[in-house]
Structures are given as C-alpha cells and as structure tokens.
Backbone as CSV, one residue per row, in Angstrom:
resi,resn,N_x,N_y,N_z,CA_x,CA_y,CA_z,C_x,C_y,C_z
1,UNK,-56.535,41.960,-29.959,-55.424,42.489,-29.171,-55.310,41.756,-27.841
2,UNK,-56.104,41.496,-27.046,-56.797,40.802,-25.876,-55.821,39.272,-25.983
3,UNK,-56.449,38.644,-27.340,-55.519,37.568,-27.173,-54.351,37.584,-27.390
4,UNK,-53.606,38.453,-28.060,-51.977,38.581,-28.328,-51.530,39.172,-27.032
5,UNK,-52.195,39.661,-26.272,-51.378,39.909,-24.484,-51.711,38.563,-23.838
6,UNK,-52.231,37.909,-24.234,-52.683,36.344,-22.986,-51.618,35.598,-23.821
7,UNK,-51.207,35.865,-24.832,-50.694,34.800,-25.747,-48.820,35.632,-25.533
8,UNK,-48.503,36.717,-25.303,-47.633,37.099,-24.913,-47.336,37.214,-23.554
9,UNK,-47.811,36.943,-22.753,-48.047,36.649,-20.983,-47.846,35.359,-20.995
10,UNK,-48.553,34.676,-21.719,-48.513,32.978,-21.140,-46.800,32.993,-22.079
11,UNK,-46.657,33.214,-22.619,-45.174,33.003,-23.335,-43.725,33.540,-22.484
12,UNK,-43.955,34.265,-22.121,-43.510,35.474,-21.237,-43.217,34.403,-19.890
13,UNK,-44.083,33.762,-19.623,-44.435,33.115,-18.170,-43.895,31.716,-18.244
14,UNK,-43.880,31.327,-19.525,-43.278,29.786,-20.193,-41.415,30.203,-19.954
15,UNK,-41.162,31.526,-20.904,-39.753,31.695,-20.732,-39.131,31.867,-19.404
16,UNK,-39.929,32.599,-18.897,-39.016,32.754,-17.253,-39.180,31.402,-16.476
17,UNK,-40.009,30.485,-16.501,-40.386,29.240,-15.890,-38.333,28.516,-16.409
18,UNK,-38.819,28.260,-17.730,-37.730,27.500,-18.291,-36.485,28.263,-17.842
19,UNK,-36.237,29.365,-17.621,-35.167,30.132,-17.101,-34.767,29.767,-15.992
20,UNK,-35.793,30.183,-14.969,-35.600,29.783,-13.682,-35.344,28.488,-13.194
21,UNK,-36.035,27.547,-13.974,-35.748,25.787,-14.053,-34.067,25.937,-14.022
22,UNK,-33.534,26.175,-15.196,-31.990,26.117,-15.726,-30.949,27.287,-14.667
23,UNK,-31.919,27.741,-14.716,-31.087,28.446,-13.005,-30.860,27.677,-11.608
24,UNK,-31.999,26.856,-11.106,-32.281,26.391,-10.060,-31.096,24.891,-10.491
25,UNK,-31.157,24.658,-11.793,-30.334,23.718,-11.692,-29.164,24.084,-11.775
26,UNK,-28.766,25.148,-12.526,-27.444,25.268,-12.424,-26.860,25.479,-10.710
27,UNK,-27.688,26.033,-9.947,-27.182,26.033,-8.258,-27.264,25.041,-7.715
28,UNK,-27.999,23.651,-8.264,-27.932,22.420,-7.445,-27.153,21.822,-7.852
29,UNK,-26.449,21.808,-9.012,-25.133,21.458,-9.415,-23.814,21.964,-8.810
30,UNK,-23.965,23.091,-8.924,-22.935,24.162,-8.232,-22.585,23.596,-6.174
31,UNK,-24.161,23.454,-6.168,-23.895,22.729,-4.764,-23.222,21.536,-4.245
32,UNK,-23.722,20.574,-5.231,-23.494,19.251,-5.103,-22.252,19.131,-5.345
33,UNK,-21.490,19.937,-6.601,-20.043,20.009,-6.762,-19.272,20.532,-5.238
34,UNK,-19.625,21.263,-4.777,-18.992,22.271,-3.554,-19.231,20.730,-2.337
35,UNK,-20.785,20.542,-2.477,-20.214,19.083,-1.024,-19.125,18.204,-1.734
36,UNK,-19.269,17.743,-2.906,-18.579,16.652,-3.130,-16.833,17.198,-2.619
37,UNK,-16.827,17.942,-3.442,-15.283,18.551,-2.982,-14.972,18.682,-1.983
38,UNK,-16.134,18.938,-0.747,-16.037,19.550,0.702,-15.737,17.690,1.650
39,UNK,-16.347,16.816,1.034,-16.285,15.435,1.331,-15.059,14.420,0.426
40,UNK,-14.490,15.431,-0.557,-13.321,14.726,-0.298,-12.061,15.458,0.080
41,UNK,-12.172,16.343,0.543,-11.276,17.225,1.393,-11.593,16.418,3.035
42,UNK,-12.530,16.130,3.612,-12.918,15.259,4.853,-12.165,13.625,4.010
43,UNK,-11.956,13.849,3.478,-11.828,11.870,3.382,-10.149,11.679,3.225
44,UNK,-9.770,13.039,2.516,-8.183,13.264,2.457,-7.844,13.416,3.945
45,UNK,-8.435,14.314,4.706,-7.947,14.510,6.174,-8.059,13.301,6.613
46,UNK,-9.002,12.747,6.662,-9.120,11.234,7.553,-7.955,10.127,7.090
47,UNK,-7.726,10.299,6.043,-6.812,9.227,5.623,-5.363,9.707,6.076
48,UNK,-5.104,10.652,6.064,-3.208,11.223,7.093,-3.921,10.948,8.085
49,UNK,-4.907,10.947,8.912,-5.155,10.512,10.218,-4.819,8.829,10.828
50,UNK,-5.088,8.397,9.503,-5.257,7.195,9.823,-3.253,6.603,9.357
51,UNK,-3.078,7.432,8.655,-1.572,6.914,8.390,-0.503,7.335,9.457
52,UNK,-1.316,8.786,10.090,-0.415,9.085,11.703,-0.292,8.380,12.963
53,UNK,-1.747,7.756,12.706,-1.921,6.848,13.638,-1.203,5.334,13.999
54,UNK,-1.361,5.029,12.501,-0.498,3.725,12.173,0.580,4.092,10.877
55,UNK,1.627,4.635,12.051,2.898,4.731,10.599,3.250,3.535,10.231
56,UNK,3.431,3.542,8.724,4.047,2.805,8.155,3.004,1.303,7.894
57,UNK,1.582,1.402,8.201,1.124,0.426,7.736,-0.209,0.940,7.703
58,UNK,-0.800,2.062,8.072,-1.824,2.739,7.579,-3.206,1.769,7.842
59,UNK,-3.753,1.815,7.343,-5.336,1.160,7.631,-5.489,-0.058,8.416
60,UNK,-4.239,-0.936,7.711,-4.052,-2.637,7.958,-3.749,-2.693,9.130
61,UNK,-3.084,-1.841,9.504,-2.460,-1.397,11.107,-3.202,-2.259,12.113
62,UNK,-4.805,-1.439,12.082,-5.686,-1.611,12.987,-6.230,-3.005,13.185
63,UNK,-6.100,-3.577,12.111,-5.995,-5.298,12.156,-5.652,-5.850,12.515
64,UNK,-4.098,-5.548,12.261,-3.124,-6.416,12.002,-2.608,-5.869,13.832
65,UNK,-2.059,-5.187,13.641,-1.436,-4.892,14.947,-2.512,-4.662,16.325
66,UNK,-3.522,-3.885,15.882,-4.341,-3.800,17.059,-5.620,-4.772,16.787
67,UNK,-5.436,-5.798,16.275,-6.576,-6.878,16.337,-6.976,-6.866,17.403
68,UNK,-6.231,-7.039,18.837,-7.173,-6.783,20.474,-6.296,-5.930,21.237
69,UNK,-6.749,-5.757,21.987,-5.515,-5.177,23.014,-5.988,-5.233,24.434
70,UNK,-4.997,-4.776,25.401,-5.526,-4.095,26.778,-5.003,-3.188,27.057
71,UNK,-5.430,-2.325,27.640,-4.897,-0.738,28.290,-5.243,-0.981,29.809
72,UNK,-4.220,-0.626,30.599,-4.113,0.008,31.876,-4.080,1.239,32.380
73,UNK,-4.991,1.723,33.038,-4.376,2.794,33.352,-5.127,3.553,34.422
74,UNK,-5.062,5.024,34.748,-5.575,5.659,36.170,-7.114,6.865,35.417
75,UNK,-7.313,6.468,36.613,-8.857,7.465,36.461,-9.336,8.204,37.713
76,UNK,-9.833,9.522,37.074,-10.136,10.690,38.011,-11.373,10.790,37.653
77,UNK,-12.652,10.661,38.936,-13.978,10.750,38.826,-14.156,11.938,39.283
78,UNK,-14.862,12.895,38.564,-15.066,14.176,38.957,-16.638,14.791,39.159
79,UNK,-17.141,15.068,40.736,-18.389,15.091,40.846,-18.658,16.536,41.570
80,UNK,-19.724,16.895,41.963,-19.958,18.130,42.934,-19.545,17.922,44.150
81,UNK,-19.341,16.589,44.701,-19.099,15.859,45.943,-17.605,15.765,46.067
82,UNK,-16.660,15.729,45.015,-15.721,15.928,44.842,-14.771,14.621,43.806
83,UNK,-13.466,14.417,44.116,-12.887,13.380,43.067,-12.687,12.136,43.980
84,UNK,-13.055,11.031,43.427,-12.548,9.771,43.322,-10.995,9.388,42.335
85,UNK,-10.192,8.388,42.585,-9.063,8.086,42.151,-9.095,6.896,41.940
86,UNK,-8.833,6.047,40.676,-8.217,4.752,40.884,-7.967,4.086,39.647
87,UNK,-8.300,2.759,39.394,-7.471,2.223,38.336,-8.458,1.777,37.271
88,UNK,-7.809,1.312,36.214,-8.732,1.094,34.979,-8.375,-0.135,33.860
89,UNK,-9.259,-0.563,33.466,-8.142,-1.918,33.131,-9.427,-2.035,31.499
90,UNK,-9.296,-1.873,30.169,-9.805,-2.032,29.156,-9.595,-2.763,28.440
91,UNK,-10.088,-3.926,27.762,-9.839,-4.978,27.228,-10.867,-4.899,25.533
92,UNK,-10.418,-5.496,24.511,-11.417,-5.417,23.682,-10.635,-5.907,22.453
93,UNK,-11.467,-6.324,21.527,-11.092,-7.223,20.475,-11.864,-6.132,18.873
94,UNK,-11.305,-6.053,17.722,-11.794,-5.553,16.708,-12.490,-6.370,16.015
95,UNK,-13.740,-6.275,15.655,-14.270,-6.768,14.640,-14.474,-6.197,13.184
96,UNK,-15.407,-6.654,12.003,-15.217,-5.914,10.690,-16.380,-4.478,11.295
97,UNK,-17.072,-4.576,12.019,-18.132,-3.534,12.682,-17.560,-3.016,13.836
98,UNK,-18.153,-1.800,14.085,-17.602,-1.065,15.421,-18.147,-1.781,16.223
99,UNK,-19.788,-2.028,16.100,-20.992,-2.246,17.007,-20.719,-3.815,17.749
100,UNK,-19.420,-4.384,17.222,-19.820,-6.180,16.882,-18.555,-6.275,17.944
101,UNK,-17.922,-5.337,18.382,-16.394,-5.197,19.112,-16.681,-5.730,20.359
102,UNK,-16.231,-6.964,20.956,-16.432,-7.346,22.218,-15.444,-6.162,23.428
103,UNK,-16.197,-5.516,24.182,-15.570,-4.703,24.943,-15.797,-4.820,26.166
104,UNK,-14.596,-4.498,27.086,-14.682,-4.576,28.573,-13.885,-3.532,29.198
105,UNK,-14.506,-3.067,30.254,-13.644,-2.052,31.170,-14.198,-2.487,32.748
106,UNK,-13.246,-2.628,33.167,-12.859,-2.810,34.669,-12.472,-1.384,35.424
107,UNK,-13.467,-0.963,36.309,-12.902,0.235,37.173,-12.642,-0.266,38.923
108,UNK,-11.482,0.434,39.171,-11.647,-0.024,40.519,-11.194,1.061,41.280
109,UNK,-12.294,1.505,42.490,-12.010,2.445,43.455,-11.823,1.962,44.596
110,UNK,-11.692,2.882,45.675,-11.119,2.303,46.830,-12.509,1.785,47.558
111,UNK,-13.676,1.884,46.996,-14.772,1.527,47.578,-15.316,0.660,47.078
112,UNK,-15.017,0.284,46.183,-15.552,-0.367,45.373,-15.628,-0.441,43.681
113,UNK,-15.555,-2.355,43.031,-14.758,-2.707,41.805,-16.195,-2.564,41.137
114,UNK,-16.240,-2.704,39.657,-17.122,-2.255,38.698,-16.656,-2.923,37.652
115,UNK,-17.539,-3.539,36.567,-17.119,-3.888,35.408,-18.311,-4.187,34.420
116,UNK,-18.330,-3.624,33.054,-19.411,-3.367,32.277,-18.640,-3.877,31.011
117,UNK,-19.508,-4.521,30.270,-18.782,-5.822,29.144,-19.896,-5.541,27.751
118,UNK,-19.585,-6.059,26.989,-20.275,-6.629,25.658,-19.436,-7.401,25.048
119,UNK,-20.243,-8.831,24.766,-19.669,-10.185,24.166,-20.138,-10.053,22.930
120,UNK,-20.307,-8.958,22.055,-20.983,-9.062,20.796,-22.981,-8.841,20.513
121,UNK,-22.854,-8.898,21.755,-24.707,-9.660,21.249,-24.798,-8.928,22.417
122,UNK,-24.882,-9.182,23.603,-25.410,-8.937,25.050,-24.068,-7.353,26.527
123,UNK,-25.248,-6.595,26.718,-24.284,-6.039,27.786,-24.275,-6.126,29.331
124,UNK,-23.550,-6.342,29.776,-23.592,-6.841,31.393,-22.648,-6.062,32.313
125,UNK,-22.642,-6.476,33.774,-22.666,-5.581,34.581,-22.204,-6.742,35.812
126,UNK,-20.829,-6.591,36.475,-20.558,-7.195,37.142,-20.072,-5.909,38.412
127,UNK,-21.148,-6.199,39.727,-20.847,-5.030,40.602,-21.270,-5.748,41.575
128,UNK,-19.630,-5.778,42.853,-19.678,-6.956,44.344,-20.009,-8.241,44.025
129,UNK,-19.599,-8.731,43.210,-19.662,-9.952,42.625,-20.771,-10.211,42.171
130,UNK,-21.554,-9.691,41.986,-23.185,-10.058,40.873,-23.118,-9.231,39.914
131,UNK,-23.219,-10.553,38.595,-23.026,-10.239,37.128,-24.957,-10.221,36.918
132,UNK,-25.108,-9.479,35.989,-26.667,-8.703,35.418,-26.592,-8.100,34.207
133,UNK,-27.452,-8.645,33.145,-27.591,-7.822,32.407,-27.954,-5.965,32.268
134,UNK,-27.163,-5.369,31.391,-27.122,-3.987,32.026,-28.371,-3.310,31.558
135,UNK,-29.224,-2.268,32.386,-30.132,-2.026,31.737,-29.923,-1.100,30.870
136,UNK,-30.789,-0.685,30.046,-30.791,0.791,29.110,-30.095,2.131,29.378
137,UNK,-30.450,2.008,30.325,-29.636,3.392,31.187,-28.164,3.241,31.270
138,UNK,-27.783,2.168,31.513,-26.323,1.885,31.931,-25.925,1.874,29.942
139,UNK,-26.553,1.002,29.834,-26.152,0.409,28.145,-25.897,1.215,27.112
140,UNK,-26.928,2.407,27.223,-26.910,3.147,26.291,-25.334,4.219,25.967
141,UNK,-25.156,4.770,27.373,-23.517,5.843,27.267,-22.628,4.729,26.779
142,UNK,-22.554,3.547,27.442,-21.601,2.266,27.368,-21.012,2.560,25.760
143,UNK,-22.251,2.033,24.907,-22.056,1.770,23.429,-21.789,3.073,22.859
144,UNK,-22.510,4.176,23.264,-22.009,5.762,22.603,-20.681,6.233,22.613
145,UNK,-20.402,5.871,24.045,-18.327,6.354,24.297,-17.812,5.343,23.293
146,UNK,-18.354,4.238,22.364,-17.325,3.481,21.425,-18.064,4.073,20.246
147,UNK,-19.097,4.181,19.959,-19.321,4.995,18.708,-19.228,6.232,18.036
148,UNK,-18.933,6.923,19.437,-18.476,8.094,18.909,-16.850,8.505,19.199
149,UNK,-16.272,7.272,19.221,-14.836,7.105,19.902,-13.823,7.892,18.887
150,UNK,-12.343,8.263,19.273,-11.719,8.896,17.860,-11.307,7.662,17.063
151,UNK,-11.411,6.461,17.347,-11.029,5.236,16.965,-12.061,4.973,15.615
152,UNK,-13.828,5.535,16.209,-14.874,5.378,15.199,-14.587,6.326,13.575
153,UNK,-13.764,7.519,13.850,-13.603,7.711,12.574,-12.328,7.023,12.118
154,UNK,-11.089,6.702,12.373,-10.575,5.807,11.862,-10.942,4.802,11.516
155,UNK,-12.004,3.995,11.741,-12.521,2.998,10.827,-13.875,3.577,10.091
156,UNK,-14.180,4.398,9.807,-15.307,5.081,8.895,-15.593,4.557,7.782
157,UNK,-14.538,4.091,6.855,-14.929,3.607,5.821,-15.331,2.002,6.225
158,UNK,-14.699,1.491,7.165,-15.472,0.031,6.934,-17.037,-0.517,8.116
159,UNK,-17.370,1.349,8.697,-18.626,0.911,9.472,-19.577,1.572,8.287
160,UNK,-18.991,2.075,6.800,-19.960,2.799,6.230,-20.764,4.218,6.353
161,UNK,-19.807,4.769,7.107,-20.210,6.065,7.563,-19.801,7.225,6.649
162,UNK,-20.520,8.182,6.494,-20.538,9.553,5.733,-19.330,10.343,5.967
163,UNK,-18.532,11.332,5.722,-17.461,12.370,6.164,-18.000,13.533,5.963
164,UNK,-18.276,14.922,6.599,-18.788,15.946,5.902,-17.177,17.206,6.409
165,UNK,-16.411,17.432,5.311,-15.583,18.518,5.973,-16.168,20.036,6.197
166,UNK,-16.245,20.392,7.644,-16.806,21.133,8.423,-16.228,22.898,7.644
167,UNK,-14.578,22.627,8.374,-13.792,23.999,8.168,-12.974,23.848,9.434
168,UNK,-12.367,25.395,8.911,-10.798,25.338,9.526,-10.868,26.203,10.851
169,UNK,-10.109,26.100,11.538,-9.803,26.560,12.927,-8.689,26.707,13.447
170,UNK,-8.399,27.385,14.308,-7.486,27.937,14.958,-7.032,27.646,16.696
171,UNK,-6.416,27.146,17.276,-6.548,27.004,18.584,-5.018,27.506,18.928
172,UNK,-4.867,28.702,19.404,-3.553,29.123,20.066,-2.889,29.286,18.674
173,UNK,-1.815,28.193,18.695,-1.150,28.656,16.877,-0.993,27.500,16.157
174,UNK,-2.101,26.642,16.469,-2.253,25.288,16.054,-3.554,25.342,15.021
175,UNK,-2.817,24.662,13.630,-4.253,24.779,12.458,-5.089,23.635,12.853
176,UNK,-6.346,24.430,12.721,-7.297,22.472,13.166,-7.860,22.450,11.881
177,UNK,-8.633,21.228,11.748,-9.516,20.839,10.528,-10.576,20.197,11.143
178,UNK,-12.027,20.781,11.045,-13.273,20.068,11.409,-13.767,19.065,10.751
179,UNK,-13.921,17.875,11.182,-14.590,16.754,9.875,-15.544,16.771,10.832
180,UNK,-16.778,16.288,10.453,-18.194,15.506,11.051,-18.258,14.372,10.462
181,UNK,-18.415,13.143,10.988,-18.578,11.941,11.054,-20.141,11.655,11.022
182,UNK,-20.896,11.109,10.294,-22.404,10.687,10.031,-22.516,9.008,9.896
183,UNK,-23.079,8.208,10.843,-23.257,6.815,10.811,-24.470,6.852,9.762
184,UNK,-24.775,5.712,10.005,-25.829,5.107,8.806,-27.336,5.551,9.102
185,UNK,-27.011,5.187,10.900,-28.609,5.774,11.514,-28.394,7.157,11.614
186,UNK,-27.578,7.805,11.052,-27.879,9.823,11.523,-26.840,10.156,12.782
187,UNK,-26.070,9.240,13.453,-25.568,9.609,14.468,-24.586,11.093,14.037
188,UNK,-24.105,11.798,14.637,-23.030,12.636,14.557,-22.311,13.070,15.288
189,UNK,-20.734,12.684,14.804,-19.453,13.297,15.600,-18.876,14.333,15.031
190,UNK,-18.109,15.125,15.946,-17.592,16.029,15.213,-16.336,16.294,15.531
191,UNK,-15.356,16.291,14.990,-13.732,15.906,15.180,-12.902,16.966,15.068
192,UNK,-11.793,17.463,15.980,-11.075,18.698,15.578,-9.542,18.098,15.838
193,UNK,-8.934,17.958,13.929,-7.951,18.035,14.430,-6.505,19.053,13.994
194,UNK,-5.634,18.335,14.222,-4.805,18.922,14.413,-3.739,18.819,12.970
195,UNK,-3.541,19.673,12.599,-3.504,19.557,10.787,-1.857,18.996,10.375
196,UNK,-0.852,19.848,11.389,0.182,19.579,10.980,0.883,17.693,11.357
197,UNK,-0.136,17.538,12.482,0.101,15.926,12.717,-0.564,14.982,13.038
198,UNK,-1.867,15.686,12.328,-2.733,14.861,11.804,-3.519,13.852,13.461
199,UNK,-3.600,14.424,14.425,-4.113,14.015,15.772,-5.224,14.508,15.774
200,UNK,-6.012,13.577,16.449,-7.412,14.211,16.868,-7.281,14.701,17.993
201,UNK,-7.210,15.973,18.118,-7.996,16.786,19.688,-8.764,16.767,20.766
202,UNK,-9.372,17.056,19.461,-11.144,16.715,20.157,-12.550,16.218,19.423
203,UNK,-13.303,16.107,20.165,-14.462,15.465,19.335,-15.551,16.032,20.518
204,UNK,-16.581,15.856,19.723,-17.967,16.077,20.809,-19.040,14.904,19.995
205,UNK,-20.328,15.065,20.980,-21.089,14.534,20.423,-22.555,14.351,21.455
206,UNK,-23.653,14.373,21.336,-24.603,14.490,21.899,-25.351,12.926,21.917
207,UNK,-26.052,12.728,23.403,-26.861,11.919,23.487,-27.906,12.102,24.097
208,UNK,-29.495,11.310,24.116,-30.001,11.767,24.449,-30.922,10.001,25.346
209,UNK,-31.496,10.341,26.610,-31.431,9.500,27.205,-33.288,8.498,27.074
210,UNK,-34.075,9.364,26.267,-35.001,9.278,25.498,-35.156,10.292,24.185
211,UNK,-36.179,9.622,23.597,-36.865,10.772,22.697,-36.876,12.522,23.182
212,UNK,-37.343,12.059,24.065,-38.187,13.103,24.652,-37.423,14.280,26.123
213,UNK,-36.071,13.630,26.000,-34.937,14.265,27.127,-34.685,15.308,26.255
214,UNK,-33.615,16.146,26.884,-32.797,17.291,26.932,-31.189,16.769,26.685
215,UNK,-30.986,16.620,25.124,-29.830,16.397,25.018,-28.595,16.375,25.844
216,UNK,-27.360,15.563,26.057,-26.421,15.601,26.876,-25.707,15.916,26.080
217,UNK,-24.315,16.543,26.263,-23.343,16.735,25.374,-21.957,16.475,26.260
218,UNK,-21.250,16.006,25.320,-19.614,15.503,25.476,-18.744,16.057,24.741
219,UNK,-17.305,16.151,25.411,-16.463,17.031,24.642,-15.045,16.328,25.258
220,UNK,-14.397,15.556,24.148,-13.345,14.358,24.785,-11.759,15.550,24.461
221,UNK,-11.184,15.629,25.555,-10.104,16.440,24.773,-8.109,15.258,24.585
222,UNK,-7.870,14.775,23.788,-7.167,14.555,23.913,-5.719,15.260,23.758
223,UNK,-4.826,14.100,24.623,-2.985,14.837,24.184,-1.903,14.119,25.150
224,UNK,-1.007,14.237,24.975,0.318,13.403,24.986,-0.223,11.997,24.421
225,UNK,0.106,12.250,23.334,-0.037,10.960,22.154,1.530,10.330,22.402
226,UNK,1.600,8.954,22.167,2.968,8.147,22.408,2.593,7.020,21.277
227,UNK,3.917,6.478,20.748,4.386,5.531,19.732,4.432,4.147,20.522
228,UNK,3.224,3.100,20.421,3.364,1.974,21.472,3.067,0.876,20.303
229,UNK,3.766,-0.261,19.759,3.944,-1.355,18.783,3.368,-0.681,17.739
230,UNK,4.287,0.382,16.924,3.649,1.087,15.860,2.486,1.706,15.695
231,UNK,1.970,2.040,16.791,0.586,2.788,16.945,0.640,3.973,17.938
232,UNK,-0.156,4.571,17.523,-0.288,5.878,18.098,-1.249,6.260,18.832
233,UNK,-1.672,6.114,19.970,-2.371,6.316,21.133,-2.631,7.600,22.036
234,UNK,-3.197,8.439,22.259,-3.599,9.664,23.174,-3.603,8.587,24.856
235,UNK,-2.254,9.055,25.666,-2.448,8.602,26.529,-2.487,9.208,27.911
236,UNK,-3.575,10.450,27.362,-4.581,11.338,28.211,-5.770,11.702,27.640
237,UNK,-6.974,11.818,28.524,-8.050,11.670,27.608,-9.054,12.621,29.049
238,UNK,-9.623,14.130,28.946,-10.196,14.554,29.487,-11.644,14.332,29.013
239,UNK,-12.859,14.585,29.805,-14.171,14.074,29.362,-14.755,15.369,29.993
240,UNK,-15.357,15.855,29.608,-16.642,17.355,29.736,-18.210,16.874,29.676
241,UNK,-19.011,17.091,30.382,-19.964,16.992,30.049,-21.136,18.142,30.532
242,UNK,-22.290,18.521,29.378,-22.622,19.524,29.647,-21.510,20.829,29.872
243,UNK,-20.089,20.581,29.442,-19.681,21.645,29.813,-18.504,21.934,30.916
244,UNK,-19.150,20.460,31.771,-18.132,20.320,33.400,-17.280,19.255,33.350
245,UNK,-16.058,19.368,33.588,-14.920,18.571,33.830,-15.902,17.049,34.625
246,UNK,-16.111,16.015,34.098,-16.232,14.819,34.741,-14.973,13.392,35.136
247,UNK,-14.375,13.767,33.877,-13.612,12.672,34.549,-12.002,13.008,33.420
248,UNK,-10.981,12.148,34.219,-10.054,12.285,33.852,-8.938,10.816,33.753
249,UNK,-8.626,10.250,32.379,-8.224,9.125,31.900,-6.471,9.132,31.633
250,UNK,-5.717,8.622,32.121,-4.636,8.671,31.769,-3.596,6.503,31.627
251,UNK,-3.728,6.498,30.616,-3.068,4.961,30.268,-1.770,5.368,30.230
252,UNK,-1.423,4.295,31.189,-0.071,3.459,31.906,0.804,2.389,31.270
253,UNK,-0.146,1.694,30.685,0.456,0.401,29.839,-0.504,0.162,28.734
254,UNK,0.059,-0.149,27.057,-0.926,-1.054,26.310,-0.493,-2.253,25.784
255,UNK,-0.989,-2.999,25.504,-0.104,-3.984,25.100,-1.211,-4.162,24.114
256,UNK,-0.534,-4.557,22.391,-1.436,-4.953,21.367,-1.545,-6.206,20.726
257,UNK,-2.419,-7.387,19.992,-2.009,-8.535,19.620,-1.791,-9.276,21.051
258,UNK,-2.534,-9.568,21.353,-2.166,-10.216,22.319,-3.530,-11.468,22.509
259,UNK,-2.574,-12.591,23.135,-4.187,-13.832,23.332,-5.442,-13.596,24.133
260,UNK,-6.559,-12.893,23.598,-7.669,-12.651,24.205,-8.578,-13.558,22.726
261,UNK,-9.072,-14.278,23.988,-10.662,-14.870,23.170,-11.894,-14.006,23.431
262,UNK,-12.683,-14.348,22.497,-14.350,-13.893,22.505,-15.101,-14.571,23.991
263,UNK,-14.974,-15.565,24.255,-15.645,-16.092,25.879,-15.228,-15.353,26.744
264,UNK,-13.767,-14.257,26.764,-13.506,-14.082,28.179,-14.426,-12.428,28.077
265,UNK,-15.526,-12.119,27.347,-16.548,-11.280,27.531,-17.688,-11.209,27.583
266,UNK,-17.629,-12.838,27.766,-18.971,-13.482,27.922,-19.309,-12.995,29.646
267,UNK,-20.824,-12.573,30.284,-21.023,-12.464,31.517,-21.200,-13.555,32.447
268,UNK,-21.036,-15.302,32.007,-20.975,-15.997,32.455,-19.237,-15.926,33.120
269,UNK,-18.522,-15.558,31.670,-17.418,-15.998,32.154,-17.022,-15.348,33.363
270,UNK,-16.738,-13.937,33.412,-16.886,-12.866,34.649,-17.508,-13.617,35.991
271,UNK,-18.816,-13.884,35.529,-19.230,-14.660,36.747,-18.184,-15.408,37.631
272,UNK,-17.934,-16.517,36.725,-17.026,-17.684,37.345,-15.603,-16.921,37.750
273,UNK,-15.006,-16.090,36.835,-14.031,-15.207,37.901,-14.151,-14.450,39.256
274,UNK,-15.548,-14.391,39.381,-15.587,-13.623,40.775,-15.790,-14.561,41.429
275,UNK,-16.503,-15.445,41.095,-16.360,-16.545,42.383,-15.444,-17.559,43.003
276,UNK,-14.506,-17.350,41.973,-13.055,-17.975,42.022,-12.544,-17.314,43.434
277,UNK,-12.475,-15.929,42.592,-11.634,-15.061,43.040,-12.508,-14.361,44.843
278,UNK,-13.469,-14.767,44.691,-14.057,-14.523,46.523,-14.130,-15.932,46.897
C-alpha cells in the first residue's frame, strides 16, 4: 500500500509539474503577445509623428531637407539669482547616427559669449576667446540634451533604438500617447504626445553625473510648432529641472539645407575665428 501512495504522490507531483509548466507558458506567451502589440502600437504612433513632422515626405524629410541647418534664436537663463537674456545661434549637420552629428551652439549674454561644439569625434569649449577641450562635466549634459532630444525619437529606427508604448493620457482636453524610447546602452526617454497632431509635448529624462550621484531629471515642454521648408519645428521650448523652471528657448529664424561643412566644428576652426574676429 506504502508504495502505491509514493507511486501515486510522485505521479500526482509529475502531473501538476507538467500543468504548471503549460500554464507558466501559456502566460509568457500571453505576455510577449501583449508587449509585442504594446510596441507596435509605439511604432504606429512614432511613425504619424514622423509624417507630422515632415509632411509630405515623411522620414526622407530629415535628410533630404534637414541634412544641416541653423536656428536663431532668444534665451532665458533662469537661476535663484534671477534671469539672464540673450541670443542663441545652433548649427549642426545630420549624420546616419545621432551620436556622429557635428553640433554647435553659440550663447551670447550681455556678459559674456560661450560656445560648446562636437566635430564628430571631440567636444570643445570656446569661452573669451580660449578654445579647450570640454571636460566631463561640461560634455556629459552637452551630448544628453541631443540624445534625449524629440528629434532622437524621430530617428529611432535608424539609431536602433527600442519603442515601448507606455499609455494614454489626458492633459486639459487634449489625448496624449506615452511612448518610451530605449537606446542600445539602456538610456530612457519618455515622450508625451499629442494624439490628434501627432506633436511631441513633452519628454523627460534623467541623468546622472556619476555612478554614484543622485539622479537629475528634465522635463522639456514644447509648443507653438510652425511650418518652416516643409518641416515642423516647436519654436518654444521650456526646460525644468529637478522640477524648477531653468531656462527658456524661443527660435527666431531656421534656415534648412544650407552650405555648412564638417571643419567649421572643428575647435581649431573656432579658434582661428576668434582671433580674426579680436
């Protein structure tokens, strides 16, 4: 009798095993179906994003029409000490990578001009006429405000990045749609937009200034979007950090396609302009 209960126990213990197996899989299926669907519901949103952005030529747009550009425009520095005012001048060229984008921004206050570059390879720092490579500290926000830019999920598919659709939201009587954006190294953005016309809002995204810091967080709010050589531009751009109003971006002029080479972001070249120019 002894052995027909060990022999009905161990059987007993075989069936629920195999049960529970075919259970556990049937929910990891069930799951994997629910992301997949949930990631191409994020990949459908991104793509009207990208066709709102560039009517009428959609992806190629960003190539073709915004191969480089420059933006002009005004900036509000916002501190405990109070606001600074002045001008802003952004220059930058597209490559097949976000990371590979030669970029430049020129700030100028009434106290003093500023300018922080990447030629592809190297970042620098031209401040009272001495150009320097920028250190870590400077370098690091530099490259984050373009990687986590609303520009970075419009090119998502060709930096190879993940889509995860978040969910839906509400702001006043405006439908939003949450996507999260995932780079290759783990980075994450998170995007709110705006459903009926397909604009990004807002985005956030965290950095951290070591390992071992206390995360920073950002929260970009855009609006008054305008139609400039078939492209669609936010040409207001509020910045939060931790929470507090820091600064405030508003472009004046863009002009797209236009003759910019790769040398004029070289920090040599800068150099030789300031010394021209003093």
């Amino acid at each position: 009798m002894r052995a027909r209960i060990i022999f009905f126990t161990s059987t007993l213990a075989v069936l629920l095993l195999a049960d529970f197996s075919g259970l556990s899989a049937k929910v990891s299926a069930q799951k994997a179906k629910e992301k997949e669907q949930k990631n191409s519901r994020a990949e459908e949103i991104v793509e009207q994003a990208i066709n709102a952005y560039f009517p009428g030529s959609g992806r190629a747009g960003m190539y073709a029409i915004q191969r480089n550009g420059i933006l002009r425009g005004l900036v509000t520095l916002i501190s405990p000490e109070g606001k600074r005012e002045g001008k802003t001048v952004t220059k930058f060229i597209r490559k097949p990578l976000l990371s590979e984008d030669p970029l430049m921004i020129e700030v100028e206050l009434p106290d003093v001009k500023y300018t922080i570059g990447f030629d592809g390879k190297q970042t620098w720092t031209l401040f009272n006429g001495q150009t320097q490579l920028a250190t870590p500290e400077i370098a690091s926000p530099f490259h984050a405000s373009h990687a986590h830019s609303y520009e970075a999920l419009l090119r998502y598919k060709e930096n190879n990045c993940k889509l995860e659709f978040v969910g839906n939201d509400k702001i006043l009587t405006l439908d939003i749609d949450i996507v999260d954006l995932i780079t290759p190294t783990g980075e994450r953005t998170r995007y709110q937009i705006n459903r009926r016309f397909s604009h990004i809002l807002y985005l956030e995204y965290e950095t951290k200034a070591s390992p071992e810091a206390q995360p920073t967080k950002y929260r970009l709010a855009f609006s008054k979007f305008k139609l400039i050589q078939n492209t669609v531009i936010p040409s207001k751009t509020v910045v939060y950090e931790n929470g507090r109003q820091i600064e405030e971006r508003t472009i004046v002029e863009a002009v797209f396609n236009v003759q910019l080479d790769d040398k004029a972001f070289k920090a040599d070249a800068k150099a030789t302009d300031a010394a021209i120019k003093h």
